[in-house]
N, CA, C and O atoms as a GROMACS GRO file, in nm:
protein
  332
    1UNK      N    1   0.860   1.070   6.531
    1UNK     CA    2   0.973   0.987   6.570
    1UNK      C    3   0.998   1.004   6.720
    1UNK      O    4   0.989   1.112   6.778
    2UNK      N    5   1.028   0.896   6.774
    2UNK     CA    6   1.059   0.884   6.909
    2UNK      C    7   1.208   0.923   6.941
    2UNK      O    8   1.289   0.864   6.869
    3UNK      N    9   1.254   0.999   7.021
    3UNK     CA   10   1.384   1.030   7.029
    3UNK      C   11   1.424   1.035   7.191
    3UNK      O   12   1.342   1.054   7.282
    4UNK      N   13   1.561   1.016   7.208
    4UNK     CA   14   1.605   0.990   7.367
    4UNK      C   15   1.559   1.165   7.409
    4UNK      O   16   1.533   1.175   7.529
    5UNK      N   17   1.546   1.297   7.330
    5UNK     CA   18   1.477   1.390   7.413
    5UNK      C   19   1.322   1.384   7.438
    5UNK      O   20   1.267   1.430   7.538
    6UNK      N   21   1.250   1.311   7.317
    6UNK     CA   22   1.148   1.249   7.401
    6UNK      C   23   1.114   1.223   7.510
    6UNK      O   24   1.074   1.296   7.600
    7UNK      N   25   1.135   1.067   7.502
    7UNK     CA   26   1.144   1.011   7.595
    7UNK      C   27   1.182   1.079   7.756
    7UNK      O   28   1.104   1.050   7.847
    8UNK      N   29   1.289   1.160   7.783
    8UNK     CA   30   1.358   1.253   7.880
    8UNK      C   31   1.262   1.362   7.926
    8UNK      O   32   1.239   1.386   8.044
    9UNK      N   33   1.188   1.450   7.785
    9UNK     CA   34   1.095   1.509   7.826
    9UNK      C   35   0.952   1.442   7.888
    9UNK      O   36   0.871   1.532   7.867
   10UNK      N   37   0.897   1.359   7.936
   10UNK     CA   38   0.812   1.248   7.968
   10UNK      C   39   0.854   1.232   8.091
   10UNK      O   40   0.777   1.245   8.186
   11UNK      N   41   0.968   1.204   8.106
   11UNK     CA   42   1.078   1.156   8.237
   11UNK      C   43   1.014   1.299   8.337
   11UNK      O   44   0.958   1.297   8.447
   12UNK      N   45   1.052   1.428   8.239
   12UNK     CA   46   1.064   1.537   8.307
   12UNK      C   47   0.945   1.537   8.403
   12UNK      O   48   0.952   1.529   8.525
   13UNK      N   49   0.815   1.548   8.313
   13UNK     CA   50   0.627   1.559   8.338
   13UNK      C   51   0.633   1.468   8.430
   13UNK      O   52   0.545   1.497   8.511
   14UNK      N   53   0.687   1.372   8.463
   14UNK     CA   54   0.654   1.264   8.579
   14UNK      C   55   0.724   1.297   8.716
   14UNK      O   56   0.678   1.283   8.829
   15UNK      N   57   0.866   1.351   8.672
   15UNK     CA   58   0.932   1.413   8.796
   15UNK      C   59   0.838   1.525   8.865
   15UNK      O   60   0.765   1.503   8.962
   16UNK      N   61   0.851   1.629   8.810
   16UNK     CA   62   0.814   1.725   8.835
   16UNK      C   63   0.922   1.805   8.866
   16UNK      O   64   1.014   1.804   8.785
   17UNK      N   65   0.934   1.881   8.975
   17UNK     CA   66   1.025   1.950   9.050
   17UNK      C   67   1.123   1.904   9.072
   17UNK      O   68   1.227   1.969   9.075
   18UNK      N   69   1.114   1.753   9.098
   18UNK     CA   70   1.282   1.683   9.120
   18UNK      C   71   1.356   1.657   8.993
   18UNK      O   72   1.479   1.654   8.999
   19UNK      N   73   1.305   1.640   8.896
   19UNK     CA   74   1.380   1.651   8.742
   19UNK      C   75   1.494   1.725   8.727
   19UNK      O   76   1.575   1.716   8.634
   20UNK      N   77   1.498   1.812   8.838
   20UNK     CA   78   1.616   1.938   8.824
   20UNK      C   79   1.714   1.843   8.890
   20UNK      O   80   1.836   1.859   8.879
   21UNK      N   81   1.675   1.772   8.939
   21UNK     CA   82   1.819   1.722   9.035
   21UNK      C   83   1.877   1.582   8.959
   21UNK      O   84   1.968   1.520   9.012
   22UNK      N   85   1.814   1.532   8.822
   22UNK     CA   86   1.872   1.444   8.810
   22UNK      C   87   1.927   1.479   8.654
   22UNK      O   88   1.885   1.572   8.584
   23UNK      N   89   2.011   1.400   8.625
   23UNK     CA   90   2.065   1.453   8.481
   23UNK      C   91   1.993   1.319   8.382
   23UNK      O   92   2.011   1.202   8.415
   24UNK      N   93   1.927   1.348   8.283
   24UNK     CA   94   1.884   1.238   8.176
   24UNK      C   95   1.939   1.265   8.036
   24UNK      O   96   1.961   1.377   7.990
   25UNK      N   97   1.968   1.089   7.941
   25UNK     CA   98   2.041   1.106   7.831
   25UNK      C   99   1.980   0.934   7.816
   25UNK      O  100   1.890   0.870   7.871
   26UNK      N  101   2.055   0.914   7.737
   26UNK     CA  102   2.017   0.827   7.650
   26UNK      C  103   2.062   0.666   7.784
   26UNK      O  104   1.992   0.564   7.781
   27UNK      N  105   2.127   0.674   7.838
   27UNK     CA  106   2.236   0.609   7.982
   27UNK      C  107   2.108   0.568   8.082
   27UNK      O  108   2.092   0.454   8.126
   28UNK      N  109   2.013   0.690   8.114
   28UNK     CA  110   1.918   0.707   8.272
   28UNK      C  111   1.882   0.583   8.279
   28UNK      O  112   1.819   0.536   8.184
   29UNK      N  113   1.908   0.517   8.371
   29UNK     CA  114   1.845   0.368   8.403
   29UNK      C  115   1.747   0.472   8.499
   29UNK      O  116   1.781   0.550   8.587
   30UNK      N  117   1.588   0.433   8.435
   30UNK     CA  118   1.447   0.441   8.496
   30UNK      C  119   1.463   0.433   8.613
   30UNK      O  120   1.459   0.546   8.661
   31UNK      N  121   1.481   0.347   8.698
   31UNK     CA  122   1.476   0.331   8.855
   31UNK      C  123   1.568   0.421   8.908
   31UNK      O  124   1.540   0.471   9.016
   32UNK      N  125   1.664   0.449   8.859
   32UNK     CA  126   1.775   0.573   8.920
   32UNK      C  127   1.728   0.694   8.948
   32UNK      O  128   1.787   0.772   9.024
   33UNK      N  129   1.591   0.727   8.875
   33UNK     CA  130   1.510   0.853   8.870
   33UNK      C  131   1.458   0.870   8.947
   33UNK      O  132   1.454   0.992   8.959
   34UNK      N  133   1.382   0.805   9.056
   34UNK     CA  134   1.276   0.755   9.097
   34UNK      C  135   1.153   0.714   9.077
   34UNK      O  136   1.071   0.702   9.168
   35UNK      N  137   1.131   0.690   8.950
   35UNK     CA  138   1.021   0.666   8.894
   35UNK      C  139   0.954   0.534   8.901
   35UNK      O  140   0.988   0.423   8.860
   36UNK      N  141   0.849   0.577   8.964
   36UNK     CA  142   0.734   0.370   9.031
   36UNK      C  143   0.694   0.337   8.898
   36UNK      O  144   0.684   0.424   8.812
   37UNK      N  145   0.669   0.201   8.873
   37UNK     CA  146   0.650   0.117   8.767
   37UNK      C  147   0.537   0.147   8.706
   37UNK      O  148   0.525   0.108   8.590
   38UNK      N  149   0.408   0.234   8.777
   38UNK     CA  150   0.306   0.294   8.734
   38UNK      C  151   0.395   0.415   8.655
   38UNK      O  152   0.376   0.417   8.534
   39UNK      N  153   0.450   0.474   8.687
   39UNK     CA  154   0.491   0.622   8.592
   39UNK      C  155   0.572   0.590   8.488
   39UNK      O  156   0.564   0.662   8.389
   40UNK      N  157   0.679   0.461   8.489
   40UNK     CA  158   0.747   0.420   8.390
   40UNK      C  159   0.642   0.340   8.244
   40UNK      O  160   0.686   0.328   8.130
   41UNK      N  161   0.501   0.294   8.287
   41UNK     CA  162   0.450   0.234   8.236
   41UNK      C  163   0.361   0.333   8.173
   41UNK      O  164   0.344   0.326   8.051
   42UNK      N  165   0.303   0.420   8.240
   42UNK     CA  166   0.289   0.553   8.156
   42UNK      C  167   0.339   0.611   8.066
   42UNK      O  168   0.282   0.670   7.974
   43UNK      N  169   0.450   0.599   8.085
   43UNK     CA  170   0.555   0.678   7.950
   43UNK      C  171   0.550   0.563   7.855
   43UNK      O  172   0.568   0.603   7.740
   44UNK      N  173   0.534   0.447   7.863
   44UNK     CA  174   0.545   0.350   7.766
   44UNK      C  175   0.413   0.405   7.697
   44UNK      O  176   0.397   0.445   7.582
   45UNK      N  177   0.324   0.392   7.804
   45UNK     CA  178   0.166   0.364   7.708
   45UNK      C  179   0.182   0.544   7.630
   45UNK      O  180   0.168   0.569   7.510
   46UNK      N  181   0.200   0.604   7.694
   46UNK     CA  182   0.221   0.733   7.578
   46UNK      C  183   0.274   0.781   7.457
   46UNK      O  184   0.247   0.870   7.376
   47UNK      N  185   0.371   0.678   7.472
   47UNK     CA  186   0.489   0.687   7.306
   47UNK      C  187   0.424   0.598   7.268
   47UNK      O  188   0.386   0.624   7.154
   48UNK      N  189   0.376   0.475   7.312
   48UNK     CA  190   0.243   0.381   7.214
   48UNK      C  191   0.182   0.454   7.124
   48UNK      O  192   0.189   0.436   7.003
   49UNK      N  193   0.112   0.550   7.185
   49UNK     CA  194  -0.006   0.613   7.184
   49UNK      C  195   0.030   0.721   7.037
   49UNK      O  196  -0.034   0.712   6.932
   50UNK      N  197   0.169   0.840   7.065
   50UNK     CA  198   0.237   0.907   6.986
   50UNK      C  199   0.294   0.860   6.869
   50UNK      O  200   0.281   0.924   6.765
   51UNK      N  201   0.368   0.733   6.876
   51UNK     CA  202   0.415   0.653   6.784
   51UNK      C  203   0.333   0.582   6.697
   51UNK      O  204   0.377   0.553   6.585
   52UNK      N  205   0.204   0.544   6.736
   52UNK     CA  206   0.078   0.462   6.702
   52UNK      C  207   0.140   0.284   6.655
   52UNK      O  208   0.126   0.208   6.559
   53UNK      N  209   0.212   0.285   6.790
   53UNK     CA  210   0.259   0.135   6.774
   53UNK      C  211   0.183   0.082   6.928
   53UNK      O  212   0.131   0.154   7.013
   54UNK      N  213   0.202  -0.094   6.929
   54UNK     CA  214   0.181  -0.154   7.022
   54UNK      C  215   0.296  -0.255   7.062
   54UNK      O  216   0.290  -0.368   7.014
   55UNK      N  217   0.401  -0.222   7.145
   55UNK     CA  218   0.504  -0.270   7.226
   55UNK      C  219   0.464  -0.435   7.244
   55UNK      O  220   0.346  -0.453   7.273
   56UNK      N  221   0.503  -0.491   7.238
   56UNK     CA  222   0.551  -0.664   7.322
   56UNK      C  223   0.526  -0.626   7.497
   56UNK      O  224   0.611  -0.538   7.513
   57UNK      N  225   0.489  -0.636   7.568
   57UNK     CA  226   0.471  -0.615   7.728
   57UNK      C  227   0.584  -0.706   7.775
   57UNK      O  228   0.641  -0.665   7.877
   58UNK      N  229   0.625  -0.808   7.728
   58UNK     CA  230   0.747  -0.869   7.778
   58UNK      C  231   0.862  -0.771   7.726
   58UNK      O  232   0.951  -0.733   7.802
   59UNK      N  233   0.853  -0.726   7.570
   59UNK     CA  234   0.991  -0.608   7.587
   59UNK      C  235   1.011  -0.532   7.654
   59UNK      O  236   1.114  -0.507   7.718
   60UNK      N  237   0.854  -0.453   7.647
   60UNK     CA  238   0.853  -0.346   7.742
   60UNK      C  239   0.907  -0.326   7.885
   60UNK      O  240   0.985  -0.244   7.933
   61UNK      N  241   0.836  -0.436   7.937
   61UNK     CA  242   0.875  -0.510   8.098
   61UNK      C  243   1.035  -0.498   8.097
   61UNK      O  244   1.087  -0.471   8.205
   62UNK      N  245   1.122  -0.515   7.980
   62UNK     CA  246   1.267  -0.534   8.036
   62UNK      C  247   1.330  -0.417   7.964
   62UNK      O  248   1.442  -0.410   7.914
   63UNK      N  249   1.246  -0.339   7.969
   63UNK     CA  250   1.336  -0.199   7.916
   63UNK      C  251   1.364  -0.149   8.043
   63UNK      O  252   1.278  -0.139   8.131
   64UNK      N  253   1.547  -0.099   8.063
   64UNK     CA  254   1.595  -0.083   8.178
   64UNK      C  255   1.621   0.080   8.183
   64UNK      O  256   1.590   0.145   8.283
   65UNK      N  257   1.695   0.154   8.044
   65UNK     CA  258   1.715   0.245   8.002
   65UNK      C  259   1.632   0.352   7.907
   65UNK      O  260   1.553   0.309   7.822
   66UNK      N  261   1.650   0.459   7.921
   66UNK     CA  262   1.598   0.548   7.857
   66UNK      C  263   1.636   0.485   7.675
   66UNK      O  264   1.557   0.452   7.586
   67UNK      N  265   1.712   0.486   7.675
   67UNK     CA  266   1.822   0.443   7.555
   67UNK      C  267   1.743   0.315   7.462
   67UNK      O  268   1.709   0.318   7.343
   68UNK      N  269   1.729   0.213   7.556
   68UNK     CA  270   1.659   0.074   7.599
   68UNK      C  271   1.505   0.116   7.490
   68UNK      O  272   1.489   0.076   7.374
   69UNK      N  273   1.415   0.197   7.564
   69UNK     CA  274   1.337   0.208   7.524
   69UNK      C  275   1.308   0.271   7.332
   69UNK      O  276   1.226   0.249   7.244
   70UNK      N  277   1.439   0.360   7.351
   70UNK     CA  278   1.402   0.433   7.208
   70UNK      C  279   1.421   0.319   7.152
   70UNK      O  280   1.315   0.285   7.100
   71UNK      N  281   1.548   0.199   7.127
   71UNK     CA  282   1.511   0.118   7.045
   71UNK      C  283   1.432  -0.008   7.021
   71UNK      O  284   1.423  -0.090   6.930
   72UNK      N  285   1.364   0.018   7.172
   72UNK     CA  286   1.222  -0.096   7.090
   72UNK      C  287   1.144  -0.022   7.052
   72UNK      O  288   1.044  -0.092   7.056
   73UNK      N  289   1.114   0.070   7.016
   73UNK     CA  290   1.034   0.157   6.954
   73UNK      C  291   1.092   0.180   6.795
   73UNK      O  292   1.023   0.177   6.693
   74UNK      N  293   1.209   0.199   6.802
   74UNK     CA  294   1.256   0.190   6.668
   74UNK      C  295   1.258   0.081   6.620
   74UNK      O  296   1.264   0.073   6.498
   75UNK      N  297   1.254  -0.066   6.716
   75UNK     CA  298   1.264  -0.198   6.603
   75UNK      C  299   1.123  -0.194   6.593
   75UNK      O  300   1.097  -0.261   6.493
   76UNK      N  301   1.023  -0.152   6.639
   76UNK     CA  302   0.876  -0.180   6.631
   76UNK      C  303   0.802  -0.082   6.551
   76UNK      O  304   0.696  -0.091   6.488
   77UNK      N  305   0.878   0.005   6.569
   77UNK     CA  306   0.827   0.061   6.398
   77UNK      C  307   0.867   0.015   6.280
   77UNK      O  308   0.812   0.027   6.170
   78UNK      N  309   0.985  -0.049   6.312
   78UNK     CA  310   1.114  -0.102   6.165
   78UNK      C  311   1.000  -0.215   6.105
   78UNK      O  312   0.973  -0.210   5.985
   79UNK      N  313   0.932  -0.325   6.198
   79UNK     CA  314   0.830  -0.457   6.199
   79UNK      C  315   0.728  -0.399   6.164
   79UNK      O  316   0.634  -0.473   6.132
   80UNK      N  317   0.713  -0.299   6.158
   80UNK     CA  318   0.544  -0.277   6.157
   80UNK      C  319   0.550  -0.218   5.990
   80UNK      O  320   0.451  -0.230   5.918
   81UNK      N  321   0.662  -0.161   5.947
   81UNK     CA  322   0.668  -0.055   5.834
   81UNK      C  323   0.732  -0.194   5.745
   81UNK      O  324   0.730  -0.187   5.623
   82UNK      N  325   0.779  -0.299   5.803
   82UNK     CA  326   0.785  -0.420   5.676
   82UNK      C  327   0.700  -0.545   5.696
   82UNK      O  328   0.707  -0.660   5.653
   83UNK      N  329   0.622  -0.486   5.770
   83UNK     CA  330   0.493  -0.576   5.764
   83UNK      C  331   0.400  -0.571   5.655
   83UNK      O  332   0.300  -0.643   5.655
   0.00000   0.00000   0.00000
């Protein structure tokens, strides 16, 4: 299961060292972090990968929030498990 500490821990591996300076929760709008669209797109393709789902690239594209993301992951497992 995908969860907003997930997701946060991912956030962390991409920060690195600056992770300490920002606070993450379910709220973190992605760009507030500093995170380039290559590292945000990483964390997508990884919970793909963990979750063993395949995202919409137009949802994906407009996931703004940490928050954002857990639940297209949760409606895309919800579609896939009543498929």
């Amino acid at each position: 299961m995908i969860t907003v500490d997930t997701v946060c821990r991912l956030i962390e591996k991409k920060l690195g060292s600056k992770a300490a300076a920002v606070t993450l929760d379910a709220d973190t709008v992605f760009d507030s972090v500093g995170l380039s669209s290559l590292q945000i797109a990483d964390i997508v393709y990884t919970i793909e990968d963990d979750a063993g789902i395949e995202l919409d690239s137009a949802d994906a594209a407009n996931v703004k929030t940490v928050g954002d993301l857990v639940e297209l992951v949760t409606a895309a497992r919800a579609a896939r498990a009543g498929a």
